[in-house]
ZAPA-276418 format. One record per residue (C-alpha): x, y, z; residue in one letter. Coordinates in steps of 0.001 Angstrom, whole numbers, padded with zeros to 6 digits, always signed. Each point is the difference from the previous one (the first is absolute). Layout:
ZAPA-276418
XYZa
...
This chain:
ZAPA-276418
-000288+053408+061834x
-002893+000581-002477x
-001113-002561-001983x
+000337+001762-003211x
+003873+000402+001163x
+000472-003832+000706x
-001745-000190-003261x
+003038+002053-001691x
+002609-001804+002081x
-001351-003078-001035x
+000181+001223-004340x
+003229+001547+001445x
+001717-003023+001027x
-001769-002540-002588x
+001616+002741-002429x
+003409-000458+001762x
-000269-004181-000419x
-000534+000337-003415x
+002669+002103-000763x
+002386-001754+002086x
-001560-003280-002116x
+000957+001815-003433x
+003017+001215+001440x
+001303-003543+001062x
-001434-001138-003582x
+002126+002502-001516x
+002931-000532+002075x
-000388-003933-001027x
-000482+001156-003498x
+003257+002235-000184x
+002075-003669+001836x
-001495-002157-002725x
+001269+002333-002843x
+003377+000740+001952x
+000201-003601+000354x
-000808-000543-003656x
+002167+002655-000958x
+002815-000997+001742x
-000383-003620-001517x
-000117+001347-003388x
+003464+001543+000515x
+001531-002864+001771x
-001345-003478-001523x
-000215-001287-003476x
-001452-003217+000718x
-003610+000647-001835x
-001951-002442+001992x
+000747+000826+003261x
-000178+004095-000690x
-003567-001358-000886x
-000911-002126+002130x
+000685+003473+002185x
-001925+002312-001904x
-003380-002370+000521x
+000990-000625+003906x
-000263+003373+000207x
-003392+000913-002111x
-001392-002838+001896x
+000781+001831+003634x
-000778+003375-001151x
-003605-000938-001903x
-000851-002359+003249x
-000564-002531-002150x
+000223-004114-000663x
+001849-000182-002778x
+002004+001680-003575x
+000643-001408-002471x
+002411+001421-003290x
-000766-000708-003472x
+002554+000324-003038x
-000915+000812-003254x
+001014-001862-002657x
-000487+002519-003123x
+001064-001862-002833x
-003218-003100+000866x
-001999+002992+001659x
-000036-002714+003194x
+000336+001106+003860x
+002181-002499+001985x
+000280-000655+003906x
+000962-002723+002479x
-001882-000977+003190x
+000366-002520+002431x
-003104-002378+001137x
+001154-002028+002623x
+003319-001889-000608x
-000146+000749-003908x
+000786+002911-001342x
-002245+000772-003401x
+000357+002449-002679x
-002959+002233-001035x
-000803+001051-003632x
-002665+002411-000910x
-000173+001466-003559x
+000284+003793+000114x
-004032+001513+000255x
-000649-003434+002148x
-001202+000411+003694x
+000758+003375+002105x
+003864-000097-000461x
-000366-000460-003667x
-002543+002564-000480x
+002123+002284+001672x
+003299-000608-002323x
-002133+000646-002543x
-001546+003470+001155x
+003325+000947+001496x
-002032+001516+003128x
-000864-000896+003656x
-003553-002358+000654x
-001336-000113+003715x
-002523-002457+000606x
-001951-000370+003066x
-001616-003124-000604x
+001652-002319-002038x
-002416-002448-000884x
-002289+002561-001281x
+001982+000618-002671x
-000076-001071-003443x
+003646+000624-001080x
+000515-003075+003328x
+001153-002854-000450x
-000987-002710+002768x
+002558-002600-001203x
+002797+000465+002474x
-002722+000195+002633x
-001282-003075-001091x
+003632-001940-000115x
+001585+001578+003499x
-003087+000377+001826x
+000319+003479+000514x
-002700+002643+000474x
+000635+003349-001992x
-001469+002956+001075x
+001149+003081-000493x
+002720+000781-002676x
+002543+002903-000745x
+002142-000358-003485x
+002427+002494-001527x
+001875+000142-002674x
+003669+000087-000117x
+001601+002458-002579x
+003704+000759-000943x
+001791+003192-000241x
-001553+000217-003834x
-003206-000635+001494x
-000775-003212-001793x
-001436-002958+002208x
+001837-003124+001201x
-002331-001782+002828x
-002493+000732+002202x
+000273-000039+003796x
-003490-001423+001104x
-000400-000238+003901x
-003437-001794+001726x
-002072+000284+002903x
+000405+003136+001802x
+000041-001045+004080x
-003417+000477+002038x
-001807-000893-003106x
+000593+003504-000890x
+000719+001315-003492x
+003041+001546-001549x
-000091+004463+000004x
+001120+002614-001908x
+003310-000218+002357x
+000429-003486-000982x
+000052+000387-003657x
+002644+003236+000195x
+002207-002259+002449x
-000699-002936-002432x
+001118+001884-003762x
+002823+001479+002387x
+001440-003185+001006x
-000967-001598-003533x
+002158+002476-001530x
+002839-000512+002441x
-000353-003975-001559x
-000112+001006-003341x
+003226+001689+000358x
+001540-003064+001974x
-001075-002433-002738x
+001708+002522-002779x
+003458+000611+001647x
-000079-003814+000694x
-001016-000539-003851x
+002579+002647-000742x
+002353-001599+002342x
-000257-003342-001520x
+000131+000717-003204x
+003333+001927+000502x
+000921-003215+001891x
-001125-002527-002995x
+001874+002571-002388x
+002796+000073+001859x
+000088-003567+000003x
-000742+000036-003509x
+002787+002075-000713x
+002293-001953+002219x
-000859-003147-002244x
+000555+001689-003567x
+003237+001317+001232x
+001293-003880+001233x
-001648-001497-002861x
+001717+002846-002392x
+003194-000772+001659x
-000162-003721-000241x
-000714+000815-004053x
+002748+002302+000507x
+001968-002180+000860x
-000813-003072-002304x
+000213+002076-002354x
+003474+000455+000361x
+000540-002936+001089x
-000945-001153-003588x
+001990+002743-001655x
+003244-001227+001472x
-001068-003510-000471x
-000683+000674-003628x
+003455+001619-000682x
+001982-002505+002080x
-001641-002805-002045x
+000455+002237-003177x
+003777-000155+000168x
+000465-003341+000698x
+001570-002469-002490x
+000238-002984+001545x
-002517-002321+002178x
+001707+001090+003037x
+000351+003451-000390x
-003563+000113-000520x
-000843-002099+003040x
+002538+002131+001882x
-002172+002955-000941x
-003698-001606+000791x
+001299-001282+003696x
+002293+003154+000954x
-003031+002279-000696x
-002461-002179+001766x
+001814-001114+002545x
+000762+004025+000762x
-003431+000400-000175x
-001372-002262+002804x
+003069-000289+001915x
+001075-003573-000327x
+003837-001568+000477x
+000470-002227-002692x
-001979-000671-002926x
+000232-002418-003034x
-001641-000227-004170x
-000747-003469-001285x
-000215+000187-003677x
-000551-003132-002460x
+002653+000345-002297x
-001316-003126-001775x
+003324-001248-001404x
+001791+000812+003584x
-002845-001832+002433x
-000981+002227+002608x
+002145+002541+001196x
-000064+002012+002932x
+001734+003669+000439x
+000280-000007+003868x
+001289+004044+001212x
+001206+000760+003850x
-002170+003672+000191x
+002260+000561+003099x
+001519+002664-001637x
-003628+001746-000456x
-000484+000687+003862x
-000306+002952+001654x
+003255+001414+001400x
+001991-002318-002437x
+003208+001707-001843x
-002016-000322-003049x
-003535+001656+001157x
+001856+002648+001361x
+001529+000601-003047x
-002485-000021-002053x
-002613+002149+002271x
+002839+002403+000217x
-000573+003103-002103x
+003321+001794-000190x
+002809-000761-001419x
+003650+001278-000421x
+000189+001947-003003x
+001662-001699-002993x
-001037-003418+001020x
-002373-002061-001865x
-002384-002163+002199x
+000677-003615-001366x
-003655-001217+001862x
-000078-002902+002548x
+002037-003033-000637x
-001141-002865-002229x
-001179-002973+002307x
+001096-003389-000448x
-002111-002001-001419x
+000137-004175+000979x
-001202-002130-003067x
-001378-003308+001474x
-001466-002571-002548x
-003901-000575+002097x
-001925-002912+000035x
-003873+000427-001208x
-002453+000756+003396x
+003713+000478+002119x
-000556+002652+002696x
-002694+003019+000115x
+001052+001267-003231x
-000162-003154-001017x
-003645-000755+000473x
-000935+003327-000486x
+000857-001120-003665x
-001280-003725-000066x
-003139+001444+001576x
-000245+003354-001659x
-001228+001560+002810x
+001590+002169+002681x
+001371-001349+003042x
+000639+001402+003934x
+001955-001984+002067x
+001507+001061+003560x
+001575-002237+002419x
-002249+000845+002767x
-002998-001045-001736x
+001736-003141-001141x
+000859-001283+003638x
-003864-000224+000515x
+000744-003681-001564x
-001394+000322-003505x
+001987-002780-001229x
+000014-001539-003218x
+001501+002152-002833x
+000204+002409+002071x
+002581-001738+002567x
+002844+001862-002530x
-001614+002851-001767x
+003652+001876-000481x
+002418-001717-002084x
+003099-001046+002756x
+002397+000631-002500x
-001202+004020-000042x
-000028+000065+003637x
+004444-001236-000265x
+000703+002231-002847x
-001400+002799+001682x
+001498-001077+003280x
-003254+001409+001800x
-002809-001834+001095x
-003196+000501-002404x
-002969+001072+002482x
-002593+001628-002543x
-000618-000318-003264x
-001971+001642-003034x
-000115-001305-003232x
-002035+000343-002773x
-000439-001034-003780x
+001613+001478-003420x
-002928-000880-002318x
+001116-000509-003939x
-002349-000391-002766x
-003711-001741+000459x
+001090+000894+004011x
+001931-002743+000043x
+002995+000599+002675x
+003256+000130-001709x
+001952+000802+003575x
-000461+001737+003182x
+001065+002769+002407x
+000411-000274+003817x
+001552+002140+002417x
+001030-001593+003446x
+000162+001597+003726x
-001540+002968+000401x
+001748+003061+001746x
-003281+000788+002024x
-000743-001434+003008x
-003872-001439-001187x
+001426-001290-003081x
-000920+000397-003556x
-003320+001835-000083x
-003134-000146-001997x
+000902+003303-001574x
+003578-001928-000650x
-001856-002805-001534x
-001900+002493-002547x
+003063+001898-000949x
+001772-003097-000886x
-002951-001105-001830x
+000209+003377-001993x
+003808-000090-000536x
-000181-003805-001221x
-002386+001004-003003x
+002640+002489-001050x
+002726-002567+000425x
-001994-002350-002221x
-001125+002325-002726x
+004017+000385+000140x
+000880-004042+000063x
-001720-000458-002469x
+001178+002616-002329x
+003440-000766+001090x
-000314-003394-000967x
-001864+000663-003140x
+003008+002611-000622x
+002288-003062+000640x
-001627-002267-002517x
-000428+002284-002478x
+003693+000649-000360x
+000953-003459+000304x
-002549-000476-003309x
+002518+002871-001304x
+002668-001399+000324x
-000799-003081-000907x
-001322+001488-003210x
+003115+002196-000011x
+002216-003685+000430x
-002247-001201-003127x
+000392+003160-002656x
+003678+000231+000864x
+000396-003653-001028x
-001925+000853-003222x
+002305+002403-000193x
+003021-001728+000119x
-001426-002690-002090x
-000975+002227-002540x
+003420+001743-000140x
+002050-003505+000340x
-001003-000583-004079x
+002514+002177-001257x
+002772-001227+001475x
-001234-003431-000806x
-000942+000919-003249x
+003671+001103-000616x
+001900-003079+001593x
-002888-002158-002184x
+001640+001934-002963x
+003232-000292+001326x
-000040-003473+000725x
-001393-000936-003768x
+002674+001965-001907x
+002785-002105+002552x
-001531-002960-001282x
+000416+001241-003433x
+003758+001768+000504x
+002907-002432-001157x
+002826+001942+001595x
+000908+000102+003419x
+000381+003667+000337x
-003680+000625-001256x
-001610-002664+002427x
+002262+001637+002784x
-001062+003400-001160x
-003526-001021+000762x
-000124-001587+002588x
+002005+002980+001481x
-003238+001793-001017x
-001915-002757+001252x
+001338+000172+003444x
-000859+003691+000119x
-003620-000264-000164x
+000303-002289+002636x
+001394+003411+001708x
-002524+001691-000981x
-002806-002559+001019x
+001693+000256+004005x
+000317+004033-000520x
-003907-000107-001293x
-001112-002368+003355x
+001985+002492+002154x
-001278+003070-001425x
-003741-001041+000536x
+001076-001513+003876x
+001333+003774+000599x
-002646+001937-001405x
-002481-001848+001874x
+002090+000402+003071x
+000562+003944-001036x
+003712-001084-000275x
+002791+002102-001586x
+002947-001923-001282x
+002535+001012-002514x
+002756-000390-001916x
+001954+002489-001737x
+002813-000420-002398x
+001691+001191-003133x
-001937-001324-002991x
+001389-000104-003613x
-003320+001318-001785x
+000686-001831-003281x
+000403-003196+001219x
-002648+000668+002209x
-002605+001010-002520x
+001496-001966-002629x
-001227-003552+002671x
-003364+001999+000190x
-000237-000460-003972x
+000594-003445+000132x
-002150-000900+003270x
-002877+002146-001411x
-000173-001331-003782x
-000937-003522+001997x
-003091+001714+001555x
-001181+001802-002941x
+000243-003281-002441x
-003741-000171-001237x
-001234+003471+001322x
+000261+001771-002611x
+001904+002803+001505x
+003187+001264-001603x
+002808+001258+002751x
+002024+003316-000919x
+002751+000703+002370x
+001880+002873-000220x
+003163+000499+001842x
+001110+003507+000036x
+002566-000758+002903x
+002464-002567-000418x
+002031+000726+003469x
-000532-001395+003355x
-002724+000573+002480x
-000553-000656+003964x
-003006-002173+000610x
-001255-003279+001459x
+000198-002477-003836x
-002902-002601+001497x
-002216+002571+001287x
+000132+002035-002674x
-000177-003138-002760x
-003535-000590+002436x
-000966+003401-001227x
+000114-000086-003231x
-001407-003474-000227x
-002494+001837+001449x
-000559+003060-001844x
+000259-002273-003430x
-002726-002730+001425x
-001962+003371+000880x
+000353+001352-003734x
-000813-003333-001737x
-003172-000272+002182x
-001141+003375-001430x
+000854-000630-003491x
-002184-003571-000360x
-000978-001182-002166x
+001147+002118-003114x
+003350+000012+001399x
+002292+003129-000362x
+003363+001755+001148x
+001294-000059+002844x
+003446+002152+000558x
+002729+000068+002738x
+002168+003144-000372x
+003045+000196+002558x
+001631+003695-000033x
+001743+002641+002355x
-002585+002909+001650x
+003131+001970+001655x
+001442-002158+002496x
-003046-002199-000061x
-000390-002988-001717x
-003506-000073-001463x
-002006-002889-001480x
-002895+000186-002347x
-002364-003052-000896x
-002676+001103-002269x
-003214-001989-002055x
-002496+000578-002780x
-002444-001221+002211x
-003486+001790+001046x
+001414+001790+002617x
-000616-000261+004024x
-003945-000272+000658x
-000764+003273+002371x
-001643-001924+002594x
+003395-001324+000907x
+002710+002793-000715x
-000508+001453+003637x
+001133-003396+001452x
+001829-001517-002162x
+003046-001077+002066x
-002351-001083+003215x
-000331-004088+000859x
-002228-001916-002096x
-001394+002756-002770x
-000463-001618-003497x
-002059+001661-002668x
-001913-003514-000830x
+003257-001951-001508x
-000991-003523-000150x
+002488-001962+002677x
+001279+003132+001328x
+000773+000826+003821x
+000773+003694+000039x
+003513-000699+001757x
+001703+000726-002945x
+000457+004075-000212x
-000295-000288+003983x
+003403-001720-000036x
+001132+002304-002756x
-000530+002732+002285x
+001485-001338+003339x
+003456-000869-002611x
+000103+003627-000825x
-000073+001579+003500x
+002416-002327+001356x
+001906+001499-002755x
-001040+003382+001202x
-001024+000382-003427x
-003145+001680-001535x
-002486-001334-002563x
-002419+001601-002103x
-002996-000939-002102x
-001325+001557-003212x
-002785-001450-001582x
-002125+000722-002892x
-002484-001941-002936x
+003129-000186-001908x
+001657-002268+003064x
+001701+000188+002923x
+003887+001047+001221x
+001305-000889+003378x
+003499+002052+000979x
+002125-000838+002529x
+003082+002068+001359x
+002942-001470+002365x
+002180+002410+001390x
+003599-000766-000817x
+002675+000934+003010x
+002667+002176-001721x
+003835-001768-000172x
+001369+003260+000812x
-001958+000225+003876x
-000361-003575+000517x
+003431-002386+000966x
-000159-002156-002716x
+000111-004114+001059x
+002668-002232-000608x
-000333-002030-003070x
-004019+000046-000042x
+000020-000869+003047x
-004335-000196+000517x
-001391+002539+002165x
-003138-000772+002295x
-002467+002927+000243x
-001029-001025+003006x
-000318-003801-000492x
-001970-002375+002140x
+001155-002880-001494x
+003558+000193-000325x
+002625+001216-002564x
+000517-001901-002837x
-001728-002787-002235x
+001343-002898+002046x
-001447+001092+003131x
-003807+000856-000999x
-002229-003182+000107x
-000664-001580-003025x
+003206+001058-001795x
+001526-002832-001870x
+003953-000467+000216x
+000285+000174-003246x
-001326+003413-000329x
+001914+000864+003098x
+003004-000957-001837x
-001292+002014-003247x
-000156+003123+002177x
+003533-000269+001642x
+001343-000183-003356x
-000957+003242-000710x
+000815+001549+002485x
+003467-001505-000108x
-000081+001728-004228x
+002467+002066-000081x
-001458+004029-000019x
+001393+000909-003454x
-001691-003232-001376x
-003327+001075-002759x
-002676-002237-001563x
+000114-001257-003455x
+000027+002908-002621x
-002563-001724-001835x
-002912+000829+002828x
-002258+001832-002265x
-001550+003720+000998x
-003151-000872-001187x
-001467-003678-000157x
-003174-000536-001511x
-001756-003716-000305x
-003247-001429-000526x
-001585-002595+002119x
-000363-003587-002328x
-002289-002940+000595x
+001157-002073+002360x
């Protein structure tokens, strides 16, 4: 063999050896990316798909070492983490700073051959680890927009070689497969801390959900209660629902009553209980009205002050957690008996935790508690327990508080109530006194017997009409109706009403005019309708002061109704009061008056079924009043007078209504023993008119 042909075997095989190198450089190149590929598809773990990715730049560049940079856009900084020795130390270089930050700042690929030649070095990290940098190959990363977020910079290219042309294509290749690791696992996580986010709203949206409720039933339970223990029947059903407890109990200061505690068995609330199944049922037969659960029992026990959780949840005004477990651990000392025994034996359980927290009043001072005892739940009462009875005790406080404000106020009203209907009656007690006063002087005067028994027949009556007067005002404050209905001769009956009235006009000024159109007989109660015109005339003189005036009683038939006019020369009804003007305690300004009067007038009339009607004008004012009259013809008639009761709550006759004086008792059964066909003196006049004198 020539030499010229060894010569060409020689190029011929070197040839061969370096394409067999590049080939088994390729083939390594096309495992690392199949390798890196593969991971990308089959790990999310970011730092170990990394840690990859550099393992295998480092063994395809022959080099020392890679290192990755992240780019921090928002403080333009580039972060890494390397480990010298046993410590592993974070790098920071600001973007434009050193190789790697020059290149996130260009966006392209640097190759340096000798490091320390450069200007755009920096020698630090030499300095610190001891290390010798040579050559250096840095690229950046970019995104599928194309924007950069780190730079991969790998050092000191084996056989003190430097980096090629290869390199830097292998490098951006495999920089770009990082790049789109760290975005999917950017992606990936923030789907993940979305997700999460999500997952979060949607249990903290259902725990406002479900307070919110919570506080809507709360609010309408408390809203229709009406007594102290319905409304602590409604605060520790609903909270004892809520975070599953078995019994539960309301202390309340009821100030006058001590300390009182509303103690409720919740066993009814479980799960699988007749009553839970009831209520979580959502059909039901057609026609039949769901009555709701059953009412629990409540158990009123008079507390001590600081007796029991609930107790010293209150003394302490703080909340308190107690569970038997804890307790064993030997506390001691106040806590040897945090539960009340006597709890523990009405409930016939054993009390093993405990929740309890304060009912703040005014100036958060505690004016009761709320606890709920053994928990349904294996763990106990809960910290989200804890913070839901917190939230449900400052409803039930807001509602204490107004309840008990409620409470006072309408003991002030009817204690004010009590006070006007005594100024009532004493205000109305002067006519009949004023007439037995009369009475009384003219028997002192009379010289016959028949006279002095005449008047103190009369006088005996006003003591009738004094009992009537306190009975009326006892059953119109009570909303009472009591009646009595019988035949009335209307003459004799009007014709007493002359003489009883001139007594209370003496010194007014005011001039009576009756006029008596009907001189029959009429069905009505005698006392309660002498009340009313008392009434009506005290009403008329009022509005007449002080120039005095007329004030006229006309008694006459409107068809089968027996009507009654009083009428005055007064000023007329002020405006301000004509809407009102038979409601409680409405007075147009009369000095002394209590606004009963009319009020009574009008509660007379219905019981009468009767109507009345008001005119008024500048020229005075006319009150009306019509009482139907049964007909004799559709009506059995009684026997002998006999008095009917329409319906009477007191009794029948005189005798048997409190108050009524024998006498008068007597004075009625003669009457009704007068024979039918028996008439009142033909001198009764049609018309009587008199003047009030000076007394």
């Amino acid at each position: 063999m020539t030499a010229k042909a060894e010569q060409r075997t020689r190029a011929l095989q070197a040839r061969i050896e370096e394409l067999e190198a590049r080939l088994a450089q390729a083939d390594k190149t096309v495992q690392a990316l199949r390798d890196v590929g593969l991971a990308l598809g089959s790990t999310l773990d970011l730092d170990q798909l990394l840690a990859l990715i550099l393992n295998k730049i480092t063994e395809l560049l022959d080099a020392d070492r890679a290192t990755l940079y992240l780019l921090d856009e928002q403080r333009q900084r580039l972060f890494s983490r390397i480990v010298i020795g046993d410590e592993a130390r974070a790098i920071e270089l600001p973007v434009g700073a050193g190789i790697a930050g020059h290149v996130a700042k260009i966006g392209r690929t640097i190759r340096v051959k000798d490091a320390y030649r450069d200007r755009r070095f920096q020698r630090e990290w030499d300095e610190v680890t001891g290390y010798r940098t040579r050559s250096i190959l840095a690229a950046p990363m970019k995104n599928h927009v194309g924007r950069t977020i780190g730079v991969i910079q790998v050092l000191n290219k084996h056989e003190e070689r430097e980096f090629s042309v290869h390199d830097e294509e292998l490098l951006s290749a495999l920089a770009t497969q990082a790049a789109v690791s760290i975005d999917n696992s950017r992606l990936f996580l923030s789907v993940i801390q979305k997700n999460t986010q999500l997952v979060e709203t949607k249990e903290q949206l259902e725990h406002r959900v479900s307070d919110l409720k919570l506080l809507f039933e709360l609010e309408s339970a408390m809203g229709r209660a009406t007594t102290m223990e319905d409304l602590a029947r409604a605060v520790i059903t609903e909270a004892g629902r809520a975070c599953e407890a078995r019994a539960g109990g309301m202390l309340v200061d009821e100030i006058e009553g001590g300390l009182v505690l509303y103690l409720f068995d919740l066993a009814g609330l479980e799960e699988g209980s007749p009553m839970s199944r009831r209520s979580a049922s959502s059909e039901e037969p057609e026609g039949v009205v769901d009555a709701g659960p059953p009412k629990l029992e409540a158990t009123r026990i008079a507390m001590s002050r600081g007796e029991g959780v609930i107790g010293r949840a209150m003394a302490h005004n703080e909340a308190v957690v107690f569970s038997l477990n804890d307790s064993a651990d030997g506390a001691g000392g106040e806590w040897d008996r945090p539960v009340s025994p006597r709890l523990a034996q009405m409930l016939g359980v054993e009390l093993t935790t405990a929740i309890a927290v304060p009912l703040e009043g005014e100036d958060a001072v505690p004016i009761g508690a709320m606890a709920l005892y053994n928990s349904r739940k294996p763990q106990g009462f809960s910290k989200d327990d804890r913070a839901l009875l917190r939230l449900v005790s400052a409803n039930a406080s807001t509602a204490l508080r107004l309840f008990r404000s409620r409470l006072e106020r309408e003991q002030s009203e009817r204690l004010t109530t009590i006070g006007r209907l005594l100024s009532g009656v004493m205000h109305d007690m002067r006519t009949p006194l004023t007439v037995i006063s009369g009475y009384v002087q003219l028997m002192a005067a009379a010289e016959d017997a028949a006279t002095r028994e005449e008047h103190a027949r009369l006088v005996l009556k006003q003591f009738d009409v004094i009992s009537a007067m306190q009975r009326e005002v006892l059953e119109f404050a009570r909303g009472e109706r009591s009646i009595l209905v019988r035949k009335v001769y209307l003459t004799k009956f009007f014709g007493d009403m002359e003489k009883q009235l001139e007594h209370e006009l003496a010194g007014t000024g005011v001039t009576l005019a009756l006029e008596l159109e009907d001189r029959g007989t009429a069905r009505f109660d005698e006392a309660k309708m002498t009340r009313l015109l008392h009434n009506l005339v005290r009403n008329a003189v009022e509005a007449m002061r002080p120039g005095g005036g007329t004030v006229t009683i006309r008694a006459y038939r409107d068809g089968s109704a027996l009507a009654i006019s009083v009428a005055d020369t007064g000023k007329g009804i002020p405006k301000e009061v004509q809407g009102r003007l038979f409601q409680s305690f409405v007075t147009s300004g009369k000095r002394g008056g209590t606004g009963l009067g009319l009020a009574i007038v009008k509660k007379i009339v219905d019981e009468h079924a009767g109507t009345i009607v008001v005119e008024s004008s500048d020229k005075g004012a006319k009150f009306t009043i019509r009482l139907p009259q049964e007909s004799a013809s559709t009506r059995p008639a009684p026997p002998l007078d006999e008095p009917e009761a329409r319906p009477a709550a007191t009794g029948g006759d005189a005798a048997s209504r409190p108050g009524a004086s024998a006498a008068s008792a007597a004075q009625e059964g003669g009457a009704r023993r007068r024979p039918a066909s028996s008439a009142p003196p033909a001198s009764e006049r049609g018309r009587r008119s008199s003047s009030g004198s000076g007394a």
